[in-house]
KETI-278905 format. One line per field, with one value per residue (C-alpha): x, z, y; residue in one letter; residue number from 0; chain. Coordinates in nm, 4 decimals. Example, Ala and Ser with C-alpha at 12.3 -4.5 7.8 and 13.67 -1.06 7.14 Angstrom:
# KETI-278905
u = [1.2300;1.3670]
w = [0.7800;0.7140]
v = [-0.4500;-0.1060]
r = [A;S]
k = [0;1]
c = [A;A]
This chain:
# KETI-278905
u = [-0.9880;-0.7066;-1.0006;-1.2665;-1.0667;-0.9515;-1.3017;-1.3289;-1.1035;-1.3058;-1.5893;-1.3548;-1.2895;-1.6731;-1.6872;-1.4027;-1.5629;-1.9680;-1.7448;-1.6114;-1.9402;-2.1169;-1.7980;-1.7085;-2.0441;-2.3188;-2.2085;-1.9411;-1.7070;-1.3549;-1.0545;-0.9585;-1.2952;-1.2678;-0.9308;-1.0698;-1.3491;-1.1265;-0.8831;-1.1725;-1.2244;-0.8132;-0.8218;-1.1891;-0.9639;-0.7015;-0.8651;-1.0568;-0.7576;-0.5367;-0.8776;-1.0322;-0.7597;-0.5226;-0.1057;0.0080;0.0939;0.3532;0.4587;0.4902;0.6431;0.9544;0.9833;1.0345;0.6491;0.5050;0.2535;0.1321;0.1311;-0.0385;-0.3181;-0.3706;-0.3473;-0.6238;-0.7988;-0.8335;-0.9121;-1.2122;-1.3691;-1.3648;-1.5445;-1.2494;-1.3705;-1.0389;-0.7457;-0.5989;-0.1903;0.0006;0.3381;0.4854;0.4656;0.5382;0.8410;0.9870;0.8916;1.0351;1.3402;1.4062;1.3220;1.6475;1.6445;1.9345;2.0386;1.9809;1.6013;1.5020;1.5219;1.6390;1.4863;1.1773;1.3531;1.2542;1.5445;1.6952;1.6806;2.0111;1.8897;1.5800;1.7493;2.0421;1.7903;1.5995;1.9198;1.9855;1.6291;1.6799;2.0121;1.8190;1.5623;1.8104;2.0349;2.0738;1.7565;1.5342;1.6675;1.4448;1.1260;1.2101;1.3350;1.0495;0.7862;0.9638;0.9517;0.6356;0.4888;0.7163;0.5294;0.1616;0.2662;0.4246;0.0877;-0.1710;-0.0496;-0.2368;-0.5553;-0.4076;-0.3746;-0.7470;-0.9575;-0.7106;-0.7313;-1.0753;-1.1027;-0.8541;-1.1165;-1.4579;-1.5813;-1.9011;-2.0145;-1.6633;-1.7465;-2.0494;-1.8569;-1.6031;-1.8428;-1.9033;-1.5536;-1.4946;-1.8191;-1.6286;-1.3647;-1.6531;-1.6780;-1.2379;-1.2982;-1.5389;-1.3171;-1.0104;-1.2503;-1.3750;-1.0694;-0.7563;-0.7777;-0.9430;-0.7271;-0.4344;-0.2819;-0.0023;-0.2274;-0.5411;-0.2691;-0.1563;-0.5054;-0.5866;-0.2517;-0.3549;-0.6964;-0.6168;-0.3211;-0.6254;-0.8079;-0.5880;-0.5212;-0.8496;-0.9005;-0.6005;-0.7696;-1.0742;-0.9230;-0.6559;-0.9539;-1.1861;-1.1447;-1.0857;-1.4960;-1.6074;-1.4426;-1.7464;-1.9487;-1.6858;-1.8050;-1.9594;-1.6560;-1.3793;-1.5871;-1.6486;-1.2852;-1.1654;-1.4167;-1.2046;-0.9443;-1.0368;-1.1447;-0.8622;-0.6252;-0.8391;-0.7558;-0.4221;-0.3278;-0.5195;-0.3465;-0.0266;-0.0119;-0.1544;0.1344;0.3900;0.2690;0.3236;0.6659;0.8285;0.9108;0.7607;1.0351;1.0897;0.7592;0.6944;1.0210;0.9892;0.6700;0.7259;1.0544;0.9032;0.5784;0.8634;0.9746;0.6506;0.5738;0.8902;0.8203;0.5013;0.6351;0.8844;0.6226;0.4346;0.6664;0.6870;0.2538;0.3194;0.4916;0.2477;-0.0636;-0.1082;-0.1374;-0.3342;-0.3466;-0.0072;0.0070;-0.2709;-0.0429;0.2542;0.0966;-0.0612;0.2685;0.4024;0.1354;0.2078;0.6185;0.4647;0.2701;0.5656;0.7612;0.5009;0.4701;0.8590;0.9266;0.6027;0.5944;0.3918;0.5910;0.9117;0.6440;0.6901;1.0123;0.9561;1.2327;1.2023;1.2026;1.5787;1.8180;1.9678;1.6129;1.6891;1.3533;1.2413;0.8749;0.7759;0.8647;0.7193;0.4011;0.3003;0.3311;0.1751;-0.1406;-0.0908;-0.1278;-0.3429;-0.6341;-0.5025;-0.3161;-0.5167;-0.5797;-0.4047;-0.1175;-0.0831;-0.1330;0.1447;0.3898;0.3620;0.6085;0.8089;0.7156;0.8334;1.2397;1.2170;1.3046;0.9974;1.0521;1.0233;0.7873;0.5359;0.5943;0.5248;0.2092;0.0263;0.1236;-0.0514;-0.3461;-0.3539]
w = [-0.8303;-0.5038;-0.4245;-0.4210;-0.2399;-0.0001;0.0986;0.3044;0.5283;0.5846;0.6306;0.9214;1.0944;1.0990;1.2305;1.5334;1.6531;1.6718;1.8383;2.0575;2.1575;2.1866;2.4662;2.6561;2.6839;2.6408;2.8017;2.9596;2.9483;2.9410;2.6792;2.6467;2.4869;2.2434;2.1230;2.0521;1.8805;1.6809;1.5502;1.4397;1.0652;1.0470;1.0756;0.8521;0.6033;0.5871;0.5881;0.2882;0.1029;0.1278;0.0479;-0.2471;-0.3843;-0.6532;-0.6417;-0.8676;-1.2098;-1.2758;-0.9459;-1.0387;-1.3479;-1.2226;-0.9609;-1.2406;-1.1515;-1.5268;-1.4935;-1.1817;-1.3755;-1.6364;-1.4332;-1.2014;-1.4641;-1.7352;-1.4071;-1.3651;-1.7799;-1.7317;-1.4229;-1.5843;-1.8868;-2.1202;-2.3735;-2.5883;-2.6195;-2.2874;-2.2516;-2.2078;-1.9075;-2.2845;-2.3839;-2.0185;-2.0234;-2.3154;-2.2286;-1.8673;-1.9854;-2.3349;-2.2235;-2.1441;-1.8217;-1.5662;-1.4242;-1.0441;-1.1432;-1.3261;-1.1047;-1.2714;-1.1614;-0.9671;-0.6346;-0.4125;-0.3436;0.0094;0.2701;0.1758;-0.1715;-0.0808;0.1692;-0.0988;-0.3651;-0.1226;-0.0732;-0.4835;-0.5111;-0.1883;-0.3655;-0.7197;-0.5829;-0.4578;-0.7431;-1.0018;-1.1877;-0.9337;-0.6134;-0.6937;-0.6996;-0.3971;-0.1508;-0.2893;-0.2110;0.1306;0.2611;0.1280;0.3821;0.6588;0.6710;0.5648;0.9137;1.1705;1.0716;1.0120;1.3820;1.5345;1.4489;1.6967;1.9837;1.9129;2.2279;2.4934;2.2863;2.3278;2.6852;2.7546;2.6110;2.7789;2.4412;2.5634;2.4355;2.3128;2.0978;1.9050;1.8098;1.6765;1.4897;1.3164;1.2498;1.0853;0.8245;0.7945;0.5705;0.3103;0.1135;0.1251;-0.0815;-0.2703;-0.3631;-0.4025;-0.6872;-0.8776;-0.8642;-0.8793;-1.2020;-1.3347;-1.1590;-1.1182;-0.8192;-0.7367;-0.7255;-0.5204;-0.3245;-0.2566;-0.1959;0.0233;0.2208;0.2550;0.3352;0.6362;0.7810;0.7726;0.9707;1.2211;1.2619;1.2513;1.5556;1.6861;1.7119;1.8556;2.1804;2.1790;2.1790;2.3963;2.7644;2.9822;3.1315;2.7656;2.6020;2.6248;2.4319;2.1383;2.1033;1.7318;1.5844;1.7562;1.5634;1.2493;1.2107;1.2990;1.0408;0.7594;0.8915;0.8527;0.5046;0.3965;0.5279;0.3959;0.0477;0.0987;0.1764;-0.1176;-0.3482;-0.1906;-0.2786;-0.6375;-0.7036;-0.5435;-0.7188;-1.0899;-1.0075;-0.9359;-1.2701;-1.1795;-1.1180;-0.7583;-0.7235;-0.4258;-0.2519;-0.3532;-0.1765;0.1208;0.1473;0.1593;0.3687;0.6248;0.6550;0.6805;0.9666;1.1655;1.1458;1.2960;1.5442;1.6540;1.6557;1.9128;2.1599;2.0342;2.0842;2.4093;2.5144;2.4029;2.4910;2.8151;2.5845;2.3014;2.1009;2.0141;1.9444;1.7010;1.5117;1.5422;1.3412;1.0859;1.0069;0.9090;0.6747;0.5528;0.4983;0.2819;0.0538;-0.0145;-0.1150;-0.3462;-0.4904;-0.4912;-0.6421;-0.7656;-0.7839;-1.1038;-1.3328;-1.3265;-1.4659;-1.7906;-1.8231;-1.6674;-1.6080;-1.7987;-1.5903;-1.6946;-1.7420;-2.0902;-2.2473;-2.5934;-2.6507;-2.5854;-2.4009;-2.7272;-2.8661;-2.6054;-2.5670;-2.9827;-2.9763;-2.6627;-2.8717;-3.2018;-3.0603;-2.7216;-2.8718;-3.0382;-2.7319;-2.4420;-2.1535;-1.9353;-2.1756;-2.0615;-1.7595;-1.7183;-1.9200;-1.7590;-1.9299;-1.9734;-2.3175;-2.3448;-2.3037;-2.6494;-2.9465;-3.1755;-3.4681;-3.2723;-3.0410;-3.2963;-3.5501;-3.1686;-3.1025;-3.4417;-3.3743;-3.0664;-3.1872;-3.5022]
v = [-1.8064;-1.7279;-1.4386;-1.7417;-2.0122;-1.7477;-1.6839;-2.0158;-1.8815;-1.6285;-1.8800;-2.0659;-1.6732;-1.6477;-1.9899;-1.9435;-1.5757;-1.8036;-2.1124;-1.8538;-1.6594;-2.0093;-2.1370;-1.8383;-1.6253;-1.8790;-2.1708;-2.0326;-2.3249;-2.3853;-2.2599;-2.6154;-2.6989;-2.4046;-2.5368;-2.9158;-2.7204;-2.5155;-2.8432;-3.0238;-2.8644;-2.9095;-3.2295;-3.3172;-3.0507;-3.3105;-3.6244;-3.4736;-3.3268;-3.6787;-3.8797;-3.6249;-3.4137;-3.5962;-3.4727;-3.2616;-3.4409;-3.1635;-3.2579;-3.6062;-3.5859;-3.3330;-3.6534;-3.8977;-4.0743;-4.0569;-4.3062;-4.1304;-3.7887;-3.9150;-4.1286;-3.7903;-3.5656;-3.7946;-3.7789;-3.4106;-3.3681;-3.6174;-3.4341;-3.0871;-3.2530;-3.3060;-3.5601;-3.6438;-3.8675;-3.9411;-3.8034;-4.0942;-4.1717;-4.1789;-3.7918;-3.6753;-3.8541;-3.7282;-3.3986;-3.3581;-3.5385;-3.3835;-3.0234;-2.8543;-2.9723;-2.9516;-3.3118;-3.1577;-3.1452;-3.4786;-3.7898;-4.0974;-4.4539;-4.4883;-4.4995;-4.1510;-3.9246;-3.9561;-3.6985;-3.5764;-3.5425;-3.3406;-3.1218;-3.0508;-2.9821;-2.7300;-2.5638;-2.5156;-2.3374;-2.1087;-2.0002;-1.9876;-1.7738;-1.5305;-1.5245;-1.1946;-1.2169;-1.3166;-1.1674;-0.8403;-0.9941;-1.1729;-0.9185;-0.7020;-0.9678;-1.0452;-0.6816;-0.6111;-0.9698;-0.8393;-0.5062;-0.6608;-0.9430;-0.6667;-0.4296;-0.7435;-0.8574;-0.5760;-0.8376;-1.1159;-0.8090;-0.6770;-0.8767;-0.7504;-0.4150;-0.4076;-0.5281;-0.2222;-0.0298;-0.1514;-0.3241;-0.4619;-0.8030;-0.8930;-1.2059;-1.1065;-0.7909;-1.0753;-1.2182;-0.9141;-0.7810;-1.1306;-1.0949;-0.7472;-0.9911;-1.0751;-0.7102;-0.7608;-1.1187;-0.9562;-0.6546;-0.8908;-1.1276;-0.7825;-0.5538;-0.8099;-0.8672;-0.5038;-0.2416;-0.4570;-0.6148;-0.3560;-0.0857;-0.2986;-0.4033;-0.0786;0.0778;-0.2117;-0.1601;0.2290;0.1672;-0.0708;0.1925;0.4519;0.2604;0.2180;0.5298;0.6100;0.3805;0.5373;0.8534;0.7295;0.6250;0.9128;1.1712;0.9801;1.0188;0.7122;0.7538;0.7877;0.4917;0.3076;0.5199;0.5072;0.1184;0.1826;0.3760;0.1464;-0.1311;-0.0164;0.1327;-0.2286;-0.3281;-0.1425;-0.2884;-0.6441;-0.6228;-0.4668;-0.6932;-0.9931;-0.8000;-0.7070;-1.0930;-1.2718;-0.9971;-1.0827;-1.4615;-1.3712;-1.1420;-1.3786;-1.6484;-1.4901;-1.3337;-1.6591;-1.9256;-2.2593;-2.4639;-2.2189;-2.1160;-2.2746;-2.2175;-1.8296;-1.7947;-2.0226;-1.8094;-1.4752;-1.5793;-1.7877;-1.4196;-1.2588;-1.4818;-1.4707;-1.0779;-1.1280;-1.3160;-1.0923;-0.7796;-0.9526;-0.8651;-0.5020;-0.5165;-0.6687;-0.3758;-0.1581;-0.2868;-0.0636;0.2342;0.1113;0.4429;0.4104;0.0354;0.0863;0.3937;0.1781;-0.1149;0.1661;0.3159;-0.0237;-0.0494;0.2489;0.1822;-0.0822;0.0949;0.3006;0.0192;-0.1061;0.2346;0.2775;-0.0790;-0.2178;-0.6168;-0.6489;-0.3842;-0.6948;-0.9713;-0.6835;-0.9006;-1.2467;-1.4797;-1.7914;-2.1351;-2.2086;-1.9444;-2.1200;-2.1317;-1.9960;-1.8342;-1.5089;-1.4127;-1.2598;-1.5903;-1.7698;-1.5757;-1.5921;-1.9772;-1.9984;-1.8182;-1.9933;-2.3324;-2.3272;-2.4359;-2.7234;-2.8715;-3.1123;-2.9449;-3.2040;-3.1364;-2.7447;-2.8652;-3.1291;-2.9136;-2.5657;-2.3575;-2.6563;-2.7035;-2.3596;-2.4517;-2.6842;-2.5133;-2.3694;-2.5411;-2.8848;-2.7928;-2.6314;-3.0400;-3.2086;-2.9969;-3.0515;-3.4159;-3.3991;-3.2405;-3.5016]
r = [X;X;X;X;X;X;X;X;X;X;X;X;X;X;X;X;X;X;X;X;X;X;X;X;X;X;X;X;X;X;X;X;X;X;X;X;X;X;X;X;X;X;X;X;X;X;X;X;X;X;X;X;X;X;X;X;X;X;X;X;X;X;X;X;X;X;X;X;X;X;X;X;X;X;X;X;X;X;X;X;X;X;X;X;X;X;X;X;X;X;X;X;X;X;X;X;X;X;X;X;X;X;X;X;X;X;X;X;X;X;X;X;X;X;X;X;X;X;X;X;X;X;X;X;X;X;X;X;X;X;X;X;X;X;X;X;X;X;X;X;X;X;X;X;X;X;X;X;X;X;X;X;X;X;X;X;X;X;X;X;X;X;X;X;X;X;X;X;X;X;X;X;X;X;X;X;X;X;X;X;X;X;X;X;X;X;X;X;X;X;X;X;X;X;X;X;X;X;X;X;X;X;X;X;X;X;X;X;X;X;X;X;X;X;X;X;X;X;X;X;X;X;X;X;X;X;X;X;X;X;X;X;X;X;X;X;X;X;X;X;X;X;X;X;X;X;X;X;X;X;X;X;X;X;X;X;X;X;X;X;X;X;X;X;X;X;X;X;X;X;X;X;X;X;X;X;X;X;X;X;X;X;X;X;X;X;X;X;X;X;X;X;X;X;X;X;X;X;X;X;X;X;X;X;X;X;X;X;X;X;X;X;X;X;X;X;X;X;X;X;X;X;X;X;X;X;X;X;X;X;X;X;X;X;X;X;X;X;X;X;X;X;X;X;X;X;X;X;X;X;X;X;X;X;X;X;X;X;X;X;X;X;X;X;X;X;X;X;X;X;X;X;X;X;X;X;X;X]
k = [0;1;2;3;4;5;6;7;8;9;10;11;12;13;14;15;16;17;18;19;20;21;22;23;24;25;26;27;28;29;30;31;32;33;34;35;36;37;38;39;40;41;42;43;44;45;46;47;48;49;50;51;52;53;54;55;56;57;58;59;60;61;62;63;64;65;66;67;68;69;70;71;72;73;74;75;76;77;78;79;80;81;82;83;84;85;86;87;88;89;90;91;92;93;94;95;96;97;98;99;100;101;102;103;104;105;106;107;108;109;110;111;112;113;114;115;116;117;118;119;120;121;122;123;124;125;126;127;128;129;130;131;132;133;134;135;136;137;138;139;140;141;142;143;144;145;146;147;148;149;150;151;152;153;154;155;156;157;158;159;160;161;162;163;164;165;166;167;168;169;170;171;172;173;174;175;176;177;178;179;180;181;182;183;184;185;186;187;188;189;190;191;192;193;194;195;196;197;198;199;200;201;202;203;204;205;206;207;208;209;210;211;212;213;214;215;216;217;218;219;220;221;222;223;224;225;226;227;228;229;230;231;232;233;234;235;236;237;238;239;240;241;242;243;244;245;246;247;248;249;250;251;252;253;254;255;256;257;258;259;260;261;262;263;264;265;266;267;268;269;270;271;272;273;274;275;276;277;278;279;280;281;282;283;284;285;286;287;288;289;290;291;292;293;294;295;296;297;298;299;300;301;302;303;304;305;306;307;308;309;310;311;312;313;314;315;316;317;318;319;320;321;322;323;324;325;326;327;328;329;330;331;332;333;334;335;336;337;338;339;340;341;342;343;344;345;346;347;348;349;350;351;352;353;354;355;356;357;358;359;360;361;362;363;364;365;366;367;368;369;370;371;372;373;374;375;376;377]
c = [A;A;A;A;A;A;A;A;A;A;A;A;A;A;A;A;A;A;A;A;A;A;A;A;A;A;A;A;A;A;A;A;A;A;A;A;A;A;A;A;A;A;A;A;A;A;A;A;A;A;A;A;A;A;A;A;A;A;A;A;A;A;A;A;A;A;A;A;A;A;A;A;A;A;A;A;A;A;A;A;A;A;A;A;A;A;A;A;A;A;A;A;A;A;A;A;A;A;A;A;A;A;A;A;A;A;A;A;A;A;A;A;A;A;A;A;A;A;A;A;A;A;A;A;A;A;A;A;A;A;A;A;A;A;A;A;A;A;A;A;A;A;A;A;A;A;A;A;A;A;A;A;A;A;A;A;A;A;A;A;A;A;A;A;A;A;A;A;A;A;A;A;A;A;A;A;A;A;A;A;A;A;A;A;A;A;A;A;A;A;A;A;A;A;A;A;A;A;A;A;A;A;A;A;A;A;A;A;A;A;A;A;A;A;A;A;A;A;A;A;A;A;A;A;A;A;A;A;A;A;A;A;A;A;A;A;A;A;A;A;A;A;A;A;A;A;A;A;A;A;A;A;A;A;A;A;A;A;A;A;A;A;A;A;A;A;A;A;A;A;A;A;A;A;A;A;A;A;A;A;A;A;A;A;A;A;A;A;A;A;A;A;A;A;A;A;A;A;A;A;A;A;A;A;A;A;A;A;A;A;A;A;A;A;A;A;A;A;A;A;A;A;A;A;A;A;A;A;A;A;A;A;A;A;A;A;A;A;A;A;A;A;A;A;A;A;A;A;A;A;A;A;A;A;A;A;A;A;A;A;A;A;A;A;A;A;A;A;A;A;A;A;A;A;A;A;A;A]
């Protein structure tokens, strides 16, 4: 599913390098236009997401807005052709207050919290997600974006790369470096799920350091006269090197995703990719300085790559979901526990139950939770 919905961003880099060929070569017009151009599917994207796209009922219901969880949540059931009894603001209630909860994450009344209270709260999950248990996962996900960002950067540096080396019709090679990012969704859909994502992730990660150093060695052996002639490898190096990286990325959020418990999910992930980014950021000026000899630029960004897929080797992500930490630390069940109810009764609950309760309806003890099920499904 990540693999699929990542694909439309590969849809808006095919878009930007035909935008880009139609501005600059073919009508020859100026930057300014190819930026309006550019913002335009941002803002139709949001329009469309706050008109179209309902809020999250779990969301809603961990911000004490059950009737809202329930009416978005009934709403999603009935569009992917549930046909049963509708949850009620009741049962979501009673559930995200009678779970286990800590008082810091259920919000009493149906006043909002202030900014105070959000920024406080913010500050309790940063700390969570760096605390005992989880602080593995984390600074393993974190390094592994800060190397992916410093070596995926080498993408942002590749027109004045290629205008150092005499790449002839700049754009419409563009275009087809981006369609190079359709076979790295397509890998990322078939192998995700079938190899596993540590080792795709790694292989990806290897795959797009070889191809920098492929291009690397390219321009190193070419003379400065016969640069131009070295058009077709340059491109189809850069090629690898695009689909790998659109692989790399999509594996990247799946395995982030999963190694975070869903009451910090979000904060995990923003928290490593905040990282990632400032990284990138910061090797911009290290490309900067480089991009008079591009040879070396191009190694430099394939040896971070390649620091990375050490690490995942090293300390692979997906060996700690073997022991997954639970979404509260006093939950008294274990993920054997956890996992054989999960089975026994996931055909019997509503759909827009699982997806209300998460692994929330995990922190009640079995013996309740298994008499509240079959009174669900009854």
């Amino acid at each position: 599913v990540v693999s699929v919905a990542s694909s439309f961003w590969t849809v808006g880099l095919i878009a930007n390098g035909i935008f880009a060929y139609i501005v600059f070569e073919w009508l020859q017009l100026s930057w300014r236009i190819f930026v309006i151009i550019c913002t335009l599917p941002s803002v139709l994207g949001g329009i469309l997401i706050w008109w179209l796209v309902p809020e999250s009922p779990r969301h809603l219901a961990l911000q004490g807005q059950y009737d809202r969880a329930a009416r978005n949540a009934n709403q999603i059931a009935l569009s992917l052709g549930y046909r049963g009894a509708l949850i009620q603001d009741t049962e979501i209630e009673y559930h995200f207050t009678d779970a286990g909860r800590r008082p810091s994450q259920i919000i009493n009344g149906s006043l909002p919290p202030t900014f105070q209270g959000k920024l406080r709260e913010g500050s309790e999950k940063i700390k969570r997600v760096l605390e005992k248990d989880l602080r593995k996962p984390t600074l393993t996900i974190m390094t592994l974006w800060i190397a992916a960002s410093m070596g995926g950067s080498i993408g942002q540096w590749l027109v004045a790369i290629f205008r150092k080396l005499q790449v002839e019709n700049l754009y419409a090679h563009f275009i087809l470096l981006n369609c190079a990012c359709i076979p790295g969704n397509i890998a990322s859909a078939v192998l995700t799920d079938r190899i596993g994502r540590n080792r795709f992730f790694t292989f990806a990660m290897l795959l797009a350091s070889v191809a920098l150093f492929g291009t690397a060695a390219v321009v190193f052996t070419a003379g400065a006269d016969d640069l131009a002639s070295q058009t077709g490898r340059i491109i189809l190096c850069t090629s690898f090197f695009y689909a790998s990286m659109t692989g790399l990325y999509t594996c990247l959020y799946v395995m982030a995703s999963e190694l975070f418990p869903t009451n910090v999910r979000s904060t995990g992930v923003a928290l490593c990719s905040t990282f990632g980014r400032l990284a990138g950021v910061l090797c911009m000026y290290l490309n900067g300085a480089l991009i008079e000899t591009p040879a070396t630029l191009l190694a430099v960004g394939g040896a971070f790559l390649v620091v990375g897929s050490i690490i995942s080797v090293v300390v692979p992500p997906n060996e700690m979901k073997q022991q997954p930490v639970l979404d509260h630390e006093d939950s008294a069940l274990s993920f054997e526990d956890e996992f054989s109810t999960e089975q026994q009764h996931s055909s019997s609950v509503p759909m827009h139950q699982k997806m209300i309760m998460g692994r929330d309806s995990n922190q009640v003890p079995r013996e309740r939770r298994t008499s509240e099920l079959k009174y669900l499904a009854g």
